[in-house]
C-alpha positions in Angstrom: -19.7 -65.5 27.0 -22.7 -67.8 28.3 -22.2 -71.3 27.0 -24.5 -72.7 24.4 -25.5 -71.6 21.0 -27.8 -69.0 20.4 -30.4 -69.0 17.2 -32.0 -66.4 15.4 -35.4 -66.9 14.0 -37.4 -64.7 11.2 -40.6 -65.5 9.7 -41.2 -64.0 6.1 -43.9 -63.6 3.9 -43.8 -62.3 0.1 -47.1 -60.7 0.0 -46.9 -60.2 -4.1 -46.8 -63.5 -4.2 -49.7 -64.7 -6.3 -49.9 -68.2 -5.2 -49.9 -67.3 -1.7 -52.5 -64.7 -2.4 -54.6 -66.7 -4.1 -54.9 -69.2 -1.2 -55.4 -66.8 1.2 -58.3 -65.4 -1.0 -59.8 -68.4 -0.9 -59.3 -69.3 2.5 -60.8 -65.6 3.7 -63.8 -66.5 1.5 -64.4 -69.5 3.8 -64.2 -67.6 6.5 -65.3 -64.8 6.3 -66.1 -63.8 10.0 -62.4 -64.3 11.4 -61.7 -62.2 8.7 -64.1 -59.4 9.5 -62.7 -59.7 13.2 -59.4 -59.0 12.4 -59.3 -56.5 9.5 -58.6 -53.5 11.7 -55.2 -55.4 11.8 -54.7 -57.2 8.5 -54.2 -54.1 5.9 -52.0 -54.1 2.9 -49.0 -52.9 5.2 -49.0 -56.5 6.9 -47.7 -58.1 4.1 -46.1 -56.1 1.6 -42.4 -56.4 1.1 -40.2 -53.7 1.0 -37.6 -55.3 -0.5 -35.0 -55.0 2.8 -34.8 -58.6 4.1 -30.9 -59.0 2.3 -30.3 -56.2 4.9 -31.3 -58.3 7.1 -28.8 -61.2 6.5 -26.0 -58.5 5.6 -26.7 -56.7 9.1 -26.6 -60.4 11.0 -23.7 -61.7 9.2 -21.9 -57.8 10.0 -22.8 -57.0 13.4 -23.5 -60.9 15.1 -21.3 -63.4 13.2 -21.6 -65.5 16.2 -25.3 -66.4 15.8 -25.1 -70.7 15.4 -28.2 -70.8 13.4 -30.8 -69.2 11.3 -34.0 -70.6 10.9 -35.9 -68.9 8.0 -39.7 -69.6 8.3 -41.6 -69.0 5.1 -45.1 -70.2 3.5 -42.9 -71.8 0.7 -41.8 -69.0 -1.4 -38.4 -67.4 -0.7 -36.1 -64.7 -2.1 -35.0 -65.5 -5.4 -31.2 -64.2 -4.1 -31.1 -66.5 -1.2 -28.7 -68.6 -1.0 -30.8 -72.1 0.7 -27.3 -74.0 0.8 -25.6 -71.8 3.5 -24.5 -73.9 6.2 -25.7 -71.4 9.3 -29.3 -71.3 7.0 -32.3 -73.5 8.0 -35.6 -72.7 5.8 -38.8 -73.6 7.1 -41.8 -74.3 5.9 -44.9 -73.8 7.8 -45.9 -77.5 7.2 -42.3 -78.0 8.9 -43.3 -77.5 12.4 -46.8 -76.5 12.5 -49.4 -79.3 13.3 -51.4 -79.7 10.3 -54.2 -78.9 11.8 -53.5 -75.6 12.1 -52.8 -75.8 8.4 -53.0 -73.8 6.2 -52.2 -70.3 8.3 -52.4 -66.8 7.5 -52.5 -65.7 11.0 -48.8 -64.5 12.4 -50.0 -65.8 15.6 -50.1 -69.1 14.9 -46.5 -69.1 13.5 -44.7 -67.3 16.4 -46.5 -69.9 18.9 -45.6 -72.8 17.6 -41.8 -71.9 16.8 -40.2 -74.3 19.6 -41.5 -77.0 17.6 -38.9 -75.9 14.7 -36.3 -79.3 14.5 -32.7 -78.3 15.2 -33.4 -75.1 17.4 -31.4 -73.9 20.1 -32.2 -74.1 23.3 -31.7 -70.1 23.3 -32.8 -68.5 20.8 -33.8 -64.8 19.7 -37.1 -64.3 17.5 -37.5 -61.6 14.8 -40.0 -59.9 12.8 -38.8 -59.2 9.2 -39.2 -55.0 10.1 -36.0 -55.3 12.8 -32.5 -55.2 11.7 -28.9 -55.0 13.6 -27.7 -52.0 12.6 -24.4 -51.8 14.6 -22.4 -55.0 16.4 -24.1 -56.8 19.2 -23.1 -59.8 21.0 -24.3 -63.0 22.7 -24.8 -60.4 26.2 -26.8 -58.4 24.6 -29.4 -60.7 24.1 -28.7 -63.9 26.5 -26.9 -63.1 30.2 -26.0 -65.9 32.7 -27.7 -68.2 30.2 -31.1 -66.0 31.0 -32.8 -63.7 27.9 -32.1 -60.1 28.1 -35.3 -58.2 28.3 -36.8 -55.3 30.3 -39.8 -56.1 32.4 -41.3 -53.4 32.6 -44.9 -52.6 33.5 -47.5 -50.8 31.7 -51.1 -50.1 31.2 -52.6 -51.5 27.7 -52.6 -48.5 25.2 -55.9 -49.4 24.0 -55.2 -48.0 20.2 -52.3 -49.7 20.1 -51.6 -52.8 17.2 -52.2 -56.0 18.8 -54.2 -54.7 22.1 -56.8 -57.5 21.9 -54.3 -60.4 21.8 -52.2 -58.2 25.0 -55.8 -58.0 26.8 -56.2 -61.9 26.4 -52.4 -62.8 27.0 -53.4 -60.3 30.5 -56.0 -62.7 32.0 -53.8 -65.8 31.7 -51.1 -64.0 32.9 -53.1 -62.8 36.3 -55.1 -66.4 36.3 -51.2 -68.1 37.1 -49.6 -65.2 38.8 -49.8 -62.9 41.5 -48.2 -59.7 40.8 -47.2 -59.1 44.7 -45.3 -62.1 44.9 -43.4 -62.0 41.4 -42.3 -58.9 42.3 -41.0 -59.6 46.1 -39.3 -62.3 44.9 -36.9 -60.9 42.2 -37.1 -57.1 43.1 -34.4 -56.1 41.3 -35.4 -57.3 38.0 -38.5 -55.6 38.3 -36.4 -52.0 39.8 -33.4 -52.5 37.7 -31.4 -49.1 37.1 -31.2 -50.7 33.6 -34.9 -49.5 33.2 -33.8 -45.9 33.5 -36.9 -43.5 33.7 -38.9 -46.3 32.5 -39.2 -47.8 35.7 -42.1 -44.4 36.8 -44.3 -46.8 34.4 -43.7 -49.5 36.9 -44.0 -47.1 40.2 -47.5 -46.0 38.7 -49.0 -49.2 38.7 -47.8 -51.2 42.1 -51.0 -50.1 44.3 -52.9 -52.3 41.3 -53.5 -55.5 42.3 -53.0 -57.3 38.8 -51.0 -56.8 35.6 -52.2 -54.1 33.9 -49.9 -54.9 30.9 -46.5 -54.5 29.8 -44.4 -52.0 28.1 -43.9 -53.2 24.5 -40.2 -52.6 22.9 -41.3 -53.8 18.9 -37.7 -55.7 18.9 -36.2 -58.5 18.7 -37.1 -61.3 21.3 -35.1 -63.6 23.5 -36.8 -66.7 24.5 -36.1 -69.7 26.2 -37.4 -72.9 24.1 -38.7 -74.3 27.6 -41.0 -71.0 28.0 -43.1 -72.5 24.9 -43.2 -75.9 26.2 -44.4 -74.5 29.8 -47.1 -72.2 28.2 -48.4 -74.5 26.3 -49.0 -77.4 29.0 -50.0 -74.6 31.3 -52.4 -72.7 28.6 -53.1 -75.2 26.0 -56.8 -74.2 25.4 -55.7 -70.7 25.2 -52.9 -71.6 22.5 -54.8 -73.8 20.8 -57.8 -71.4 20.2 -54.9 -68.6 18.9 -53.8 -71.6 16.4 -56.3 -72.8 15.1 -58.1 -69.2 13.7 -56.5 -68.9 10.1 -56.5 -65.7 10.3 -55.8 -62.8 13.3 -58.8 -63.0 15.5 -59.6 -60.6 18.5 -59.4 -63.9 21.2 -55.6 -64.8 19.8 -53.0 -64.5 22.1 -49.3 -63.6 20.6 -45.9 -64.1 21.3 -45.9 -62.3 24.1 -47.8 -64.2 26.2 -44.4 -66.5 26.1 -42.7 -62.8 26.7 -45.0 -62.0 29.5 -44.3 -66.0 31.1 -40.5 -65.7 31.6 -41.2 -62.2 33.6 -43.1 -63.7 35.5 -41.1 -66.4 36.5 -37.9 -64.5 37.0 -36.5 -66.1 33.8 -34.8 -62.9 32.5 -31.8 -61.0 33.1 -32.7 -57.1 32.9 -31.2 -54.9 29.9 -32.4 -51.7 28.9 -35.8 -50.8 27.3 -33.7 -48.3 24.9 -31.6 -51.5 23.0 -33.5 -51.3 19.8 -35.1 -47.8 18.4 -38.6 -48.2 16.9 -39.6 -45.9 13.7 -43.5 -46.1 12.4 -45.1 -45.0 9.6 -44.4 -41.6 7.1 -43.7 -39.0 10.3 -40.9 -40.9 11.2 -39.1 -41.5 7.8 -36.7 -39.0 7.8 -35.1 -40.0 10.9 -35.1 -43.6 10.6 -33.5 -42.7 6.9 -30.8 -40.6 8.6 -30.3 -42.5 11.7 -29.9 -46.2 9.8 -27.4 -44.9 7.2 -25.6 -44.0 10.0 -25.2 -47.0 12.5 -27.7 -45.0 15.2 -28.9 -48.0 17.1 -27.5 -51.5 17.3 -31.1 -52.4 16.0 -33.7 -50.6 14.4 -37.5 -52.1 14.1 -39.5 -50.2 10.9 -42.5 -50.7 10.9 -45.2 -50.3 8.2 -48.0 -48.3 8.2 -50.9 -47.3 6.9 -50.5 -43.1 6.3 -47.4 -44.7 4.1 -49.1 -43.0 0.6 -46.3 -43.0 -1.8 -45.2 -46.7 -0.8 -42.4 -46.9 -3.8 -40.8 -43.6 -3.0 -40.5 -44.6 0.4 -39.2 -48.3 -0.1 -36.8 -46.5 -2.3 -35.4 -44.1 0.6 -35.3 -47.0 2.9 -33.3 -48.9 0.6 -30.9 -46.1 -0.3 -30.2 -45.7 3.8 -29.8 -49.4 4.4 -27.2 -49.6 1.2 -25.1 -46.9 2.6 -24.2 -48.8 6.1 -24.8 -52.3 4.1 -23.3 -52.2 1.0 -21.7 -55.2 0.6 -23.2 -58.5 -0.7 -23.6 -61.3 2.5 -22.7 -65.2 2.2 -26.2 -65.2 2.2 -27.3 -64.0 -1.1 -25.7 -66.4 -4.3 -23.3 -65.0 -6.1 -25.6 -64.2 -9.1 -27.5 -61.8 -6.8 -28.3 -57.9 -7.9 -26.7 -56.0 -4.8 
């Protein structure tokens, strides 16, 4: 095992929440342009909980008991069932780490980009979305390797209906501005051809006679980052980051997380892993598997993600919770004692 703890960090929103609707309401009347911009991305299935974030904690504390830390980022409001007093548990308030001039933010951008700045994180540490859960034991290797983050570099052209595009088009041109894909590639060859890759790496083949990134294959799992990527993206792209920040809501110039992502490719700070280490599952066509494979232990993590052809949202939050109950059913040092399993 690589020295050093490792941290995991999940930002949560409670979307029902009518405080925290009320001030985005009025912050979306204010500005109503950014809002405009971004509303192909911003629908109800952004925010609204599906109730599965104590699977979360019970899949952590199961599968990856050796995690030092987890830092719980939140607007202010946080499960009622949480218990704030565990030791491993740090919760953080946006007005924790962000500047305040980014204040107050909507935008999930914002949040992810500004996360080194949390106090007390790891060097290493692995960043979540609320929709991705350990569904079967993983260890330190799995995510950090010869003190490196696991991750599969693998590259891709932008699928241009794909979630997120405009912020992967933007994080593409800073990307090409620092970098020269010939010479990123010669220099660590094979952790751009690992065997790891399996048939992913054609995607890579297709693109080499292409001078420039043409984007990257995106896995919708968990993330391992290095807290010095942040610090070097930011002195090397601080307009770029800053512009992202300071737009309260998703705007179509933001950059995401990825651009960090993108950064430690690029400068050979990664060890390779397989693109097939977490299993995605989107939207109504795919409930029935995720269902069956979750209940099961499939995958060592699972991502579901929310979407929009979702039309009976309570029956479906019901059959999610049903499949995560059968693998998790057992109450985490997380939740207080007084919980409802």
């Amino acid at each position: 095992m690589d020295s050093g703890p490792i941290d995991f960090v999940i930002p949560w929103v409670d979307g029902s929440d009518p405080d925290w609707r009320a001030e985005r309401g009025r912050w979306a009347a204010k500005e109503p342009c950014a809002a405009h911009l971004a509303k192909w991305n911003d629908g109800e299935q952004r925010y609204r909980d599906w109730g599965l974030l104590k699977y979360w904690f019970r899949g952590v504390e199961k599968f990856a008991p050796w995690v030092n830390r987890i830092h719980f980022v939140t607007w202010g409001h946080q499960p009622p069932w949480l218990d704030v007093a565990n030791p491993k548990l740090h919760v953080v308030r946006h007005e924790d780490y962000i500047p305040h001039e980014y204040l107050p933010t909507f935008s999930s951008r914002c949040i992810e980009l500004n996360v080194h700045r949390i106090d007390g994180l790891s060097d290493r540490f692995v960043y979540f979305n609320d929709d991705m859960f350990l569904t079967a034991p993983v260890g330190p290797s799995d995510f950090f390797r010869k003190g490196l983050p696991c991750d599969a570099a693998i590259i891709s052209p932008i699928y241009l209906k794909q979630n997120g595009v405009r912020a992967e088009i933007n994080a593409m041109y800073a990307i090409n501005a620092h970098f020269r894909k010939a010479e990123v590639i010669r220099r660590n060859p094979l952790k751009w051809f690992s065997p790891r890759y399996g048939t992913a790496l054609v995607r890579t083949l297709t693109q080499l006679p292409y001078g420039l990134f043409t984007g990257f294959y995106v896995h919708h799992g968990p993330v391992s980052y290095l807290k010095s990527t942040f610090d070097e993206v930011w002195r090397a792209e601080p307009e770029t980051l800053a512009r992202a920040c300071s737009h309260r809501f998703r705007d179509d110039s933001d950059v995401n997380q990825w651009i960090m992502q993108y950064w430690q490719y690029c400068t050979g700070m990664f060890s390779p892993r397989s693109p097939k280490f977490s299993s995605v599952y989107e939207g109504a066509g795919e409930l029935e598997r995720a269902v069956a494979d979750i209940s099961v232990g499939r995958h060592r993590v699972v991502c579901w993600n929310d979407a929009a052809d979702i039309d009976d949202f309570e029956r479906d939050k019901a059959l999610a919770d049903a499949a995560f109950a059968v693998l998790l059913p057992e109450r985490s040092c997380f939740e207080t004692k007084g919980s409802v399993e």
